[in-house]
Residue frames as a rotation matrix with the C-alpha (Angstrom) as fourth column:
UNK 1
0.579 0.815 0.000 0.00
0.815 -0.579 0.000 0.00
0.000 0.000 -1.000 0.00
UNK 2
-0.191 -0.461 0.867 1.28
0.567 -0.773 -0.286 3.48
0.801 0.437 0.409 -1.41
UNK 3
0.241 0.534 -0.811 1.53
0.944 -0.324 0.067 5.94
-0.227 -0.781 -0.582 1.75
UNK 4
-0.142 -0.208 0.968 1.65
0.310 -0.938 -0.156 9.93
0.940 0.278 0.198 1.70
UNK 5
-0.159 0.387 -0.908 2.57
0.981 0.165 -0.101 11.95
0.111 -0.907 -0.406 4.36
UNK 6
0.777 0.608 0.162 1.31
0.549 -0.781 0.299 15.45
0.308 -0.143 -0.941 5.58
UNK 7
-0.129 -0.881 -0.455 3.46
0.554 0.316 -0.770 18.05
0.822 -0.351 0.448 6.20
UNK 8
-0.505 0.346 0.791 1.31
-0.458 -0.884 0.095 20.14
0.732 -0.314 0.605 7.94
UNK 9
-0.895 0.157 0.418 0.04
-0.327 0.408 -0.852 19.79
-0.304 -0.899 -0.314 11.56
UNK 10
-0.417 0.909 -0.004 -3.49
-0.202 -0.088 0.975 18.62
0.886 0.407 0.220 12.22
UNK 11
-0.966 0.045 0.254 -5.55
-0.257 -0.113 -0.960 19.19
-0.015 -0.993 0.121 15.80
UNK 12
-0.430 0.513 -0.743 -7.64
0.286 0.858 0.427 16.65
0.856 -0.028 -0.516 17.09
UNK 13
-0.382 -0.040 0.923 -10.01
-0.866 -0.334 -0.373 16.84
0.323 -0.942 0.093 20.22
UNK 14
-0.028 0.290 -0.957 -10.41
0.022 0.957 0.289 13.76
0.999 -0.013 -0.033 22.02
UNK 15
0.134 0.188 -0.973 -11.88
0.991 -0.010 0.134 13.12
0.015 -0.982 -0.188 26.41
UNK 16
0.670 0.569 -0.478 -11.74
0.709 -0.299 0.638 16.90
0.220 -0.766 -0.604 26.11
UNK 17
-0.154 -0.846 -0.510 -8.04
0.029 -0.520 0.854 17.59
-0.988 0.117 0.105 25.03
UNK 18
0.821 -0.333 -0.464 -6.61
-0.571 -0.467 -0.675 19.10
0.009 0.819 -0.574 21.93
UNK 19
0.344 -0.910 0.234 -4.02
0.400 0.367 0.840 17.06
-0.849 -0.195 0.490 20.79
UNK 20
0.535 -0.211 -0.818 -2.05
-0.723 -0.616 -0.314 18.25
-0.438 0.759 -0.482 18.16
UNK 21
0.415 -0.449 0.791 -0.52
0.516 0.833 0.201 15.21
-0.749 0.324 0.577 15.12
UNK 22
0.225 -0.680 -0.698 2.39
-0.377 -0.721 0.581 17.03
-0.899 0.132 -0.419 13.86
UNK 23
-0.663 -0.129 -0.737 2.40
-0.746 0.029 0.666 14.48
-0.064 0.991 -0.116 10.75
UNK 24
-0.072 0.959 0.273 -0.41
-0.759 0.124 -0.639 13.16
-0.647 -0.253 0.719 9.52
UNK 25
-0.854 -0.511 0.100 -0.61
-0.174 0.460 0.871 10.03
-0.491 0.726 -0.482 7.58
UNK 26
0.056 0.909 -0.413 -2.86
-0.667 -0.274 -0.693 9.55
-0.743 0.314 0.591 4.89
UNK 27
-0.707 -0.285 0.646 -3.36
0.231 0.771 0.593 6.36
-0.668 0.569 -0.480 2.23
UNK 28
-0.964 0.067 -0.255 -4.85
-0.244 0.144 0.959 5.72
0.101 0.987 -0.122 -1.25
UNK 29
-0.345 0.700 0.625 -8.59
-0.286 0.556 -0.781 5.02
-0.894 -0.448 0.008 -0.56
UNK 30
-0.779 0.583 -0.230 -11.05
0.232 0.610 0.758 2.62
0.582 0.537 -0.610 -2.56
UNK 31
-0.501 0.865 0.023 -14.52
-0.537 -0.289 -0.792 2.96
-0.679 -0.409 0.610 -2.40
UNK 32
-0.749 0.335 -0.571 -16.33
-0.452 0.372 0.811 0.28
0.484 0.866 -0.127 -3.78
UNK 33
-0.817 0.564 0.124 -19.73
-0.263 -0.173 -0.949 0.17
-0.513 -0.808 0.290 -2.83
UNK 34
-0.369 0.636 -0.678 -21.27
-0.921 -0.347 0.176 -1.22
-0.123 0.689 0.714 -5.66
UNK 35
-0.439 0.453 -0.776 -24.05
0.071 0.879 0.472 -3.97
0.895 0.152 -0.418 -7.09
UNK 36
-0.915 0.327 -0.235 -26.10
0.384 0.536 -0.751 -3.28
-0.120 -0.778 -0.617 -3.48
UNK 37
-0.060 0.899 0.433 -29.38
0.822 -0.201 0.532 -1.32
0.566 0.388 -0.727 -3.04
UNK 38
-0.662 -0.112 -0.741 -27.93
0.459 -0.842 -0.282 1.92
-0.593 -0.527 0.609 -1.15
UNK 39
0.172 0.872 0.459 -30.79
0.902 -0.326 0.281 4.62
0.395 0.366 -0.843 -1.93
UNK 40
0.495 -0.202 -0.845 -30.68
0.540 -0.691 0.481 8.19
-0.681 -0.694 -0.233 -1.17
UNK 41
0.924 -0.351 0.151 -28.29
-0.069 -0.542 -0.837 10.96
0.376 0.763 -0.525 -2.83
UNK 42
0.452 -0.857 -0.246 -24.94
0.823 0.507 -0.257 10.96
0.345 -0.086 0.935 -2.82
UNK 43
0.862 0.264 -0.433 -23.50
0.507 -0.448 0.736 12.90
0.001 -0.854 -0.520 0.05
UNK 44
0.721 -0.417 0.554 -21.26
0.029 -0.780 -0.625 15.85
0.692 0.466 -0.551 -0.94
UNK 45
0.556 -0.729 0.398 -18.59
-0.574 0.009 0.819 14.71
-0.601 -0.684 -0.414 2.51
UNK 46
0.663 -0.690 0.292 -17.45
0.475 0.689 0.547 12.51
-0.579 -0.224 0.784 0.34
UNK 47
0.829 -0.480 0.288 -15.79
-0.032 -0.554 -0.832 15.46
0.559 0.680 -0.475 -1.59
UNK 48
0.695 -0.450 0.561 -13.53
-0.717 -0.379 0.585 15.83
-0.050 -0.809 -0.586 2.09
UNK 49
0.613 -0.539 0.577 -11.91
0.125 0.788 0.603 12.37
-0.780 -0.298 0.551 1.26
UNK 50
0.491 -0.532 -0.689 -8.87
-0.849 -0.470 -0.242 14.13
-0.195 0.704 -0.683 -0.85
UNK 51
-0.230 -0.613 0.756 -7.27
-0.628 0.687 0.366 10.93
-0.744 -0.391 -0.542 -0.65
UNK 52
0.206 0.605 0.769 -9.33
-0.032 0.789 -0.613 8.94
-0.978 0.102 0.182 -2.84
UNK 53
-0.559 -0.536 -0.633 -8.38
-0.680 -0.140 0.720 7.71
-0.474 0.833 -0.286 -5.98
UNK 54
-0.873 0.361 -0.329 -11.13
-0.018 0.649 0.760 4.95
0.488 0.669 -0.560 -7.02
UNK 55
-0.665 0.739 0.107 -15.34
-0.382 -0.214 -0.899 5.56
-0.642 -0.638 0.425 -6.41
UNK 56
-0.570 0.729 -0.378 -17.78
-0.083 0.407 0.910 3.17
0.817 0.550 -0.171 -7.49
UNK 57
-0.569 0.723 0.391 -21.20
-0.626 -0.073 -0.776 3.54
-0.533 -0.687 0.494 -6.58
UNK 58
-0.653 0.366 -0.663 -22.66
-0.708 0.018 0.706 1.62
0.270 0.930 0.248 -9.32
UNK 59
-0.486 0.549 -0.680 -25.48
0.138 0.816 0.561 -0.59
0.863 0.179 -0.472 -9.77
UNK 60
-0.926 0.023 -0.377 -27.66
0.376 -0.022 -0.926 1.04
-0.030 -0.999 0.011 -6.87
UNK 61
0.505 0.842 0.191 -30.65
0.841 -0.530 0.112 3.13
0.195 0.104 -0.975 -6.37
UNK 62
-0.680 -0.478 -0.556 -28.71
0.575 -0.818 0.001 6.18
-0.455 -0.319 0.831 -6.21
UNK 63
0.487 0.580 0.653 -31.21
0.832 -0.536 -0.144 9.33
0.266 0.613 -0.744 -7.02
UNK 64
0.666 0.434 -0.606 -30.63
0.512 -0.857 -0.050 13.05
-0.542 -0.277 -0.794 -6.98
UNK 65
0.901 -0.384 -0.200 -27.35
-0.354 -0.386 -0.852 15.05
0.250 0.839 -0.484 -8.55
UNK 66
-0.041 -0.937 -0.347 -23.62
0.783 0.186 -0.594 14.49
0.621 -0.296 0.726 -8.80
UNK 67
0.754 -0.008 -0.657 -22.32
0.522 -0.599 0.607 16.20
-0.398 -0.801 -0.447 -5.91
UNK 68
0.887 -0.358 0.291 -20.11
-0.117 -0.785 -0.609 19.26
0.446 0.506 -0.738 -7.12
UNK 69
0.693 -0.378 0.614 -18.07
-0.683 -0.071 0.727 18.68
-0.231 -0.923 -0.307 -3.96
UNK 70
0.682 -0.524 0.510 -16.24
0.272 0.830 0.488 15.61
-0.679 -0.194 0.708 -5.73
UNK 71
0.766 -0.519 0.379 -14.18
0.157 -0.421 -0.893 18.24
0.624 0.744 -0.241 -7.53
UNK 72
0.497 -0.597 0.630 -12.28
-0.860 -0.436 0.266 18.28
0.116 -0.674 -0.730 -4.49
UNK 73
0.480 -0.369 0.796 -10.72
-0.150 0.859 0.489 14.74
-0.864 -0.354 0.357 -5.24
UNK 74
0.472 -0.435 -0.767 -8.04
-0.766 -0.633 -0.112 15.96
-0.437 0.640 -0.632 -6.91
UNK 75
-0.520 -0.846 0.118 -6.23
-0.751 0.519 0.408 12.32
-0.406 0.124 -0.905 -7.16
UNK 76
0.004 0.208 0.978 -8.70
-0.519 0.836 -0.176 10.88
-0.855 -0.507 0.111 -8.14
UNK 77
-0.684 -0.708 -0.175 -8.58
-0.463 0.236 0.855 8.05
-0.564 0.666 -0.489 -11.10
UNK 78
-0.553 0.827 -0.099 -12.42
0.543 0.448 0.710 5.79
0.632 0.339 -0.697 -11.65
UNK 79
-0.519 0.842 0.143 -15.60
-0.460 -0.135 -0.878 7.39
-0.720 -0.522 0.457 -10.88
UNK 80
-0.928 0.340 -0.153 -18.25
0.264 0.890 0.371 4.73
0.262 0.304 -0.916 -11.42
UNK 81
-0.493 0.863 -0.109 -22.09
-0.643 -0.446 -0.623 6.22
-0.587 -0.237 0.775 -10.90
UNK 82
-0.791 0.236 -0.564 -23.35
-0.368 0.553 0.748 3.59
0.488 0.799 -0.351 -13.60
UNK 83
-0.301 0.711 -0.635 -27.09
-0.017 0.662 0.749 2.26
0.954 0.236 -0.187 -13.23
UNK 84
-0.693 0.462 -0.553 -28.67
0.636 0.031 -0.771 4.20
-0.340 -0.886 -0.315 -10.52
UNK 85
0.215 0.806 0.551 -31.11
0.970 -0.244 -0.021 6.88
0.117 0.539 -0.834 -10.97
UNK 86
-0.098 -0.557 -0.825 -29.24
0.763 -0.574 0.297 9.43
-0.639 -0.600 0.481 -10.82
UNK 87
0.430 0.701 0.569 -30.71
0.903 -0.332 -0.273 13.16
-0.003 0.631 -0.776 -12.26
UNK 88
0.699 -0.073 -0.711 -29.58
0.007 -0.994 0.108 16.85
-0.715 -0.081 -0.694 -13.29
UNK 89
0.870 -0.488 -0.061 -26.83
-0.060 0.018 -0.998 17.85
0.489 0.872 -0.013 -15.06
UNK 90
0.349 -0.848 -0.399 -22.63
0.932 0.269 0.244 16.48
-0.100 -0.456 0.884 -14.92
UNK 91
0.817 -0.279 -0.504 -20.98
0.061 -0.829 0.557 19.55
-0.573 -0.485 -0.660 -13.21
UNK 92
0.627 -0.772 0.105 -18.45
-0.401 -0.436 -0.806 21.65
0.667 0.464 -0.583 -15.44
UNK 93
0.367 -0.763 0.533 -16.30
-0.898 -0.440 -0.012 21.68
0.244 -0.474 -0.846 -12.37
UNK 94
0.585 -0.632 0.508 -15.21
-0.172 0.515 0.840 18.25
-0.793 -0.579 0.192 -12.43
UNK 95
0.878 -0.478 -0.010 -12.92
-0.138 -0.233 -0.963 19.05
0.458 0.847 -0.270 -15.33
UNK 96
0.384 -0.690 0.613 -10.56
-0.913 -0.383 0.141 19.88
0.138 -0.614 -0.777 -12.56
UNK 97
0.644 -0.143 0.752 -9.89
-0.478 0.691 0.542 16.18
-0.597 -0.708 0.376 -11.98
UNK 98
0.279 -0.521 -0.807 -6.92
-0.884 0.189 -0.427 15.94
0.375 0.832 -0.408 -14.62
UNK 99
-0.742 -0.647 0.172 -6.03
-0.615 0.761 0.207 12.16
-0.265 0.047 -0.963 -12.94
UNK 100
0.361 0.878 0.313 -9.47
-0.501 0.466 -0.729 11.10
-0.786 0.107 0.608 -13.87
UNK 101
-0.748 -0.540 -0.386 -8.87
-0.640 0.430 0.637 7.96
-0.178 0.723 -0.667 -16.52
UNK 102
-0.844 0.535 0.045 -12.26
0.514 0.781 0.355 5.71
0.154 0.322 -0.934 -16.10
UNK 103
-0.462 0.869 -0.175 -15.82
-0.722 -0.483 -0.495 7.90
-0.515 -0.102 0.851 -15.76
UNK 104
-0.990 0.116 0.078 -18.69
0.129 0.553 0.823 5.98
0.052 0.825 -0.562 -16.12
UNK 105
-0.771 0.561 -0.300 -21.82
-0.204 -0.665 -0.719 7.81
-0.603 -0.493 0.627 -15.54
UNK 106
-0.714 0.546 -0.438 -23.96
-0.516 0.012 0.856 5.54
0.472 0.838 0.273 -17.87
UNK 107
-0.351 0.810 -0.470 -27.70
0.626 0.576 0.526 4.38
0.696 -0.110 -0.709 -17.69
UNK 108
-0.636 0.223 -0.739 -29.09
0.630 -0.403 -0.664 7.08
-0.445 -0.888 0.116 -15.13
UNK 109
0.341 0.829 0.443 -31.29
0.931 -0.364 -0.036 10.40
0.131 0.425 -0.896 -16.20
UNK 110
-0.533 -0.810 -0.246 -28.52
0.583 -0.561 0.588 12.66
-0.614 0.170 0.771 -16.78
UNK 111
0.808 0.374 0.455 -29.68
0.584 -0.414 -0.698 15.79
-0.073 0.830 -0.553 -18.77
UNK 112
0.948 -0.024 -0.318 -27.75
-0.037 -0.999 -0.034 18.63
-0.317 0.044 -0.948 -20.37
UNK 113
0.677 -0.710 -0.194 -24.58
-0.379 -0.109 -0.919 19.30
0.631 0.696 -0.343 -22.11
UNK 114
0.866 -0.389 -0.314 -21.76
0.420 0.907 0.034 17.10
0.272 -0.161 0.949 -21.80
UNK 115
0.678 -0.575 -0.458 -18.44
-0.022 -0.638 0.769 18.70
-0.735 -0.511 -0.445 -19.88
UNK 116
0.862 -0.447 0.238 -15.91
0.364 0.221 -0.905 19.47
0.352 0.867 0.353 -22.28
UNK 117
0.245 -0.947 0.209 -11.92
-0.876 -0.309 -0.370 20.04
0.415 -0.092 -0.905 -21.83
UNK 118
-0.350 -0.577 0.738 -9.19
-0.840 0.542 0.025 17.81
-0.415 -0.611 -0.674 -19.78
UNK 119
-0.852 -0.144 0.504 -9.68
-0.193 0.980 -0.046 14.56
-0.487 -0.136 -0.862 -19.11
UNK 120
0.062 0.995 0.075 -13.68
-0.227 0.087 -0.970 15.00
-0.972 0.043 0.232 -20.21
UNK 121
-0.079 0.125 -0.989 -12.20
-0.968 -0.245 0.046 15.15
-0.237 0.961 0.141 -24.00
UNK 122
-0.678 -0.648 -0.347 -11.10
-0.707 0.705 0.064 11.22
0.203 0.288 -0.936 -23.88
UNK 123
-0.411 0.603 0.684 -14.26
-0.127 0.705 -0.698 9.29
-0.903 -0.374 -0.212 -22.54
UNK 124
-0.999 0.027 0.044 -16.12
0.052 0.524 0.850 7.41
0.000 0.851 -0.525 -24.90
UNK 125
-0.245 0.948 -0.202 -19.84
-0.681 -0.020 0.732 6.83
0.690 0.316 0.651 -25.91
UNK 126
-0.291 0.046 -0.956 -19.56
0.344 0.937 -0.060 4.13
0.893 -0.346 -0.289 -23.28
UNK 127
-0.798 -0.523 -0.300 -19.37
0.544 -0.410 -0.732 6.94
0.260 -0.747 0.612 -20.50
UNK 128
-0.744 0.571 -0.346 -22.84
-0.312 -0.756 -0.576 8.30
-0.590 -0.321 0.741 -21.06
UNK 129
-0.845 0.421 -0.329 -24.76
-0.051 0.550 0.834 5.93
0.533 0.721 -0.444 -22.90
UNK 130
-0.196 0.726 -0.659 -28.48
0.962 0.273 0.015 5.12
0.191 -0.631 -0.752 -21.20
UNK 131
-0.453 0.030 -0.891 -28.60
0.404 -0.884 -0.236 9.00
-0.794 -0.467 0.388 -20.33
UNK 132
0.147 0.749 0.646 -31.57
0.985 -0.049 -0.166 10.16
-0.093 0.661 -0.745 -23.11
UNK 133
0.857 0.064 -0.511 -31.15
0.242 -0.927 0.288 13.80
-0.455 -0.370 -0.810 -21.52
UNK 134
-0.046 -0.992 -0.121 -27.38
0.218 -0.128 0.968 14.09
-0.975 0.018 0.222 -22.50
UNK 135
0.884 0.116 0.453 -26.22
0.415 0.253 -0.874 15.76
-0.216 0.960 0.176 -25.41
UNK 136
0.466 -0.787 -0.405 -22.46
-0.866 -0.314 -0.388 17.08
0.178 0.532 -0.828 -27.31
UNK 137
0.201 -0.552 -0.810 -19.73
-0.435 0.690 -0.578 14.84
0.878 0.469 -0.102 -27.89
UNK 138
-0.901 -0.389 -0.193 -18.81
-0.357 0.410 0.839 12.23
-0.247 0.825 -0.508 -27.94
UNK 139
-0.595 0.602 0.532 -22.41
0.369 0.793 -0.485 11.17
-0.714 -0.092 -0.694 -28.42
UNK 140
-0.673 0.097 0.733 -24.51
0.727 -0.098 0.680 11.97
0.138 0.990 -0.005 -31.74
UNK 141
0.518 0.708 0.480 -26.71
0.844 -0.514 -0.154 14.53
0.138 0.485 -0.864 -30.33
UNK 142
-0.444 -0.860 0.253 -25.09
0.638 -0.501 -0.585 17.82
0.630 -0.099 0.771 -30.43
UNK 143
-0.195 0.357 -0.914 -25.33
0.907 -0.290 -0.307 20.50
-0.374 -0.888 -0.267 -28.10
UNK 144
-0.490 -0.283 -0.825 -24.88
0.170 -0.959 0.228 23.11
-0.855 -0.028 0.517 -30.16
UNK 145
0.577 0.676 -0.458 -27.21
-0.272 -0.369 -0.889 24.71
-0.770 0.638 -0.029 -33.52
UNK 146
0.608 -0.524 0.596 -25.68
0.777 0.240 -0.582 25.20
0.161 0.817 0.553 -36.79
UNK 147
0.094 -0.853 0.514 -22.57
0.332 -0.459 -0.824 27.75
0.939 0.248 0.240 -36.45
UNK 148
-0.501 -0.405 -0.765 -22.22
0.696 0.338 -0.634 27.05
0.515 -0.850 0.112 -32.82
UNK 149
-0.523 0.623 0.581 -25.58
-0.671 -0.722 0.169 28.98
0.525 -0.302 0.796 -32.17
UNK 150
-0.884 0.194 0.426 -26.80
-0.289 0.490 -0.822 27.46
-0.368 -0.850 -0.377 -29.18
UNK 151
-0.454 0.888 -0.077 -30.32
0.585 0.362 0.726 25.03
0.672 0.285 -0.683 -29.67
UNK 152
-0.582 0.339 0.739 -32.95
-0.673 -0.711 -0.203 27.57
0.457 -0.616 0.642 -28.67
UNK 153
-0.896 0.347 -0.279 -35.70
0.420 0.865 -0.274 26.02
0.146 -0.362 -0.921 -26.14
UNK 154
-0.384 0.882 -0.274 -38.41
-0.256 -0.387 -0.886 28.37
-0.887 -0.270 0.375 -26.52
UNK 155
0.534 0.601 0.595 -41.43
0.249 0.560 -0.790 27.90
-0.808 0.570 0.150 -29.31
UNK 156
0.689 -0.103 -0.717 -39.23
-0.715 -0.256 -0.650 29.61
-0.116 0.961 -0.250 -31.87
UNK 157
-0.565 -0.790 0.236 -36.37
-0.773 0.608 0.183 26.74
-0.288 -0.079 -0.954 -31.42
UNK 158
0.537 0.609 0.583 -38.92
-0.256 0.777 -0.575 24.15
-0.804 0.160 0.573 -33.08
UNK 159
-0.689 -0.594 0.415 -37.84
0.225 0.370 0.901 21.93
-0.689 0.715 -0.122 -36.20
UNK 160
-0.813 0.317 -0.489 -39.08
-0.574 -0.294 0.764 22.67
0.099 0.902 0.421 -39.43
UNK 161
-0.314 0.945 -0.096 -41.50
0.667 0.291 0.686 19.26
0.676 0.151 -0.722 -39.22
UNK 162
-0.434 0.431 -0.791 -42.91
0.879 0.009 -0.477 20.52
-0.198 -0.902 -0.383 -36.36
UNK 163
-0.821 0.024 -0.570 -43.33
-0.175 -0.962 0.212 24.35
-0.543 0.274 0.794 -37.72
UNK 164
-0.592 0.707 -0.386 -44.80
-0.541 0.006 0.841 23.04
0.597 0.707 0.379 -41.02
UNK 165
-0.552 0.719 -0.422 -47.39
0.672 0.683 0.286 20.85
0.493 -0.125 -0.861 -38.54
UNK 166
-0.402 0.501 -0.767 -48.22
0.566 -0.522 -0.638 23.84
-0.720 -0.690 -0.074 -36.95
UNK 167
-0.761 0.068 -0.645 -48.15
-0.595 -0.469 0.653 26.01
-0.259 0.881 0.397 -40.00
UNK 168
-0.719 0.618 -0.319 -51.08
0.446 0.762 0.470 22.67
0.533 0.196 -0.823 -40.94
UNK 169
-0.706 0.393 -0.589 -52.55
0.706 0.323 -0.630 23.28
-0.057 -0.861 -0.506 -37.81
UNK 170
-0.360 0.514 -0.778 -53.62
0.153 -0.790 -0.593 26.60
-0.920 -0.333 0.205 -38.31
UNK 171
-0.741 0.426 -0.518 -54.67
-0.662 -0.593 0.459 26.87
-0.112 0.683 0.722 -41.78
UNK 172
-0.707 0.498 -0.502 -57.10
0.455 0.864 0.217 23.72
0.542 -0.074 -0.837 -40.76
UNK 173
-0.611 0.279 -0.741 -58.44
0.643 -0.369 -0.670 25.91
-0.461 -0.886 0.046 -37.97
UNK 174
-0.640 0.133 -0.757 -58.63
-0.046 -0.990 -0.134 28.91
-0.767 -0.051 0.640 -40.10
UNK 175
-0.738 0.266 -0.620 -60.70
-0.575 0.233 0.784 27.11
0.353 0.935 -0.019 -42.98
UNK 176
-0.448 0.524 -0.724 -62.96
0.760 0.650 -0.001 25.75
0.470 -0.551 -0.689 -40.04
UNK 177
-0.587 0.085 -0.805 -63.81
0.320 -0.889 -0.327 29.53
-0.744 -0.450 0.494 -38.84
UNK 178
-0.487 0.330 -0.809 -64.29
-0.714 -0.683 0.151 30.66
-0.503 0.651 0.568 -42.34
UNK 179
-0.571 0.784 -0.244 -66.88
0.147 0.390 0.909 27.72
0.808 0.483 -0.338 -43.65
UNK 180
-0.297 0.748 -0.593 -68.70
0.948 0.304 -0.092 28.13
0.111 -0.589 -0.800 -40.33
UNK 181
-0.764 0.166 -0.624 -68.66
-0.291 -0.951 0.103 31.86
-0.576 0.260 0.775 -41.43
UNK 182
-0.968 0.074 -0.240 -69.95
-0.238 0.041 0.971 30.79
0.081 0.996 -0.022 -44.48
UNK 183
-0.722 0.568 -0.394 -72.21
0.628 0.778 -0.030 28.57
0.290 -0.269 -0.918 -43.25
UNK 184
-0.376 0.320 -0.869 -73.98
0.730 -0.476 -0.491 30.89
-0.571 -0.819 -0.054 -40.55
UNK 185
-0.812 -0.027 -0.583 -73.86
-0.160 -0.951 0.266 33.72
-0.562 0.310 0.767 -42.99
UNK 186
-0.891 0.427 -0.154 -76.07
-0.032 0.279 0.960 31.51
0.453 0.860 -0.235 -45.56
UNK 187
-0.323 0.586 -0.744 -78.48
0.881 0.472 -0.011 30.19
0.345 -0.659 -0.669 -42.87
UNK 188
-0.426 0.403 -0.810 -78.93
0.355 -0.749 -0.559 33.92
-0.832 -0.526 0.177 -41.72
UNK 189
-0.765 0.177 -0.619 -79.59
-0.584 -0.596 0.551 35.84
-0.271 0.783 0.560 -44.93
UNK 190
-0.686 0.665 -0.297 -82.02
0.113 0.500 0.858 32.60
0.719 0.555 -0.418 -45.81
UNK 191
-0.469 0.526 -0.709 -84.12
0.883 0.268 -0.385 33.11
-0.013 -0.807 -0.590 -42.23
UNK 192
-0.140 0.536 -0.832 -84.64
-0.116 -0.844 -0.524 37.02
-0.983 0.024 0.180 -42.95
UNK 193
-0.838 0.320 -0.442 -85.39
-0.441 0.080 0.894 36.23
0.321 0.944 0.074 -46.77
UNK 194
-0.677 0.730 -0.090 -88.10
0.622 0.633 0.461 33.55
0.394 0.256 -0.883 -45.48
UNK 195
-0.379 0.463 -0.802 -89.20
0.743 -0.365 -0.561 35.95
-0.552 -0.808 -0.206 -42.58
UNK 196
-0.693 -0.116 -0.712 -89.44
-0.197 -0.919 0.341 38.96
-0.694 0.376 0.614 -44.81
UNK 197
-0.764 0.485 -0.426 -91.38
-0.333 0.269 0.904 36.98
0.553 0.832 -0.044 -47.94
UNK 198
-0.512 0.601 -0.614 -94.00
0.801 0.592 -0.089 36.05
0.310 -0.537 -0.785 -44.87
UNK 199
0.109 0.695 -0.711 -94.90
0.776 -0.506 -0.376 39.27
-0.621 -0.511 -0.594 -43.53
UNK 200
-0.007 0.012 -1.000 -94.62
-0.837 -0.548 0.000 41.55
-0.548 0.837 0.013 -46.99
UNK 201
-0.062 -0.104 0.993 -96.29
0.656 0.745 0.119 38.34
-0.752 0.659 0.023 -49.66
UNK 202
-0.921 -0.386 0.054 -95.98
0.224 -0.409 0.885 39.29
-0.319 0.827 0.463 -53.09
């Protein structure tokens, strides 16, 4: 086992004293917590373990977001989140994790644009597969318009089909208004023609 040691103090209280551990030791951790049925979100202390270098939560019920906090695990090397239910969007800020080498953050309900730079450039389609929400690279939908004009998300950001089904929609509508114009208009003009030829006969 690979040790590292602090050189900075670090002050403990314990029965009541302060003790001060001029060198602190500190090891490689593993975290492998995976294939059980842990539920819940994933708790943002575990950003505090700086130590860590391998987290797999996979195969759980994990739900809520990635904690931001695991940008603070600078060493680390596998993060494993695979096949829980896990929702929002994957924080910009774990770019920062330049020993990152295994990310696997597929099958969950990931949405929104895929980090980009560092270590984020090298994952594969394997790394975010199962995630429907997810789009930019390396996966086929893109995040971005034509000439890197963002996809709008209001009504004017429709596709063409759509448009032309609306563009359908309404001249159906408006050609339903204007026979029941039609309509009405005949049906009136014939009720004061009959009403009129009754009380003035020829």
């Amino acid at each position: 086992m690979h040790y590292v040691y602090y050189t900075s103090s670090f002050i403990v209280t314990t029965k009541g004293l302060e003790l001060e551990l001029p060198r602190v030791l500190t090891i490689d951790l593993i975290i492998d917590l995976s294939r059980n049925i842990f539920e819940g979100q994933i708790p943002s202390i575990i950003g505090d373990l700086i130590g860590l270098r391998t987290l797999n939560l996979s195969h759980n019920v994990l739900e809520g977001h990635i904690p931001v906090s695991l940008q603070n695990l600078s060493v680390l090397e596998s993060l494993e989140l695979s096949s829980n239910k896990i929702n929002g969007e994957n924080p910009q800020q774990l770019v920062s994790l330049t020993f990152l080498a295994v990310l696997n953050l597929s099958h969950n309900h990931l949405v929104g644009c895929i980090p980009k730079g560092k270590q984020f450039d090298t994952f594969g389609n394997s790394s975010y597969q199962g995630n429907d929400g997810l789009r930019g690279l390396p996966l086929s939908k893109d995040c971005w318009g034509v000439q890197g004009v963002p996809q709008a998300t209001t009504p004017f950001g429709l596709d063409q089909e759509e448009e032309e089904e609306e563009g359908d929609s309404a001249i159906i509508s408006w050609k339903a208004v204007l026979m029941g114009y039609g309509c009405g208009l005949v049906i009136g003009l014939s009720i004061i023609y009959i009403m009129l030829s009754t009380q003035y006969p020829a």
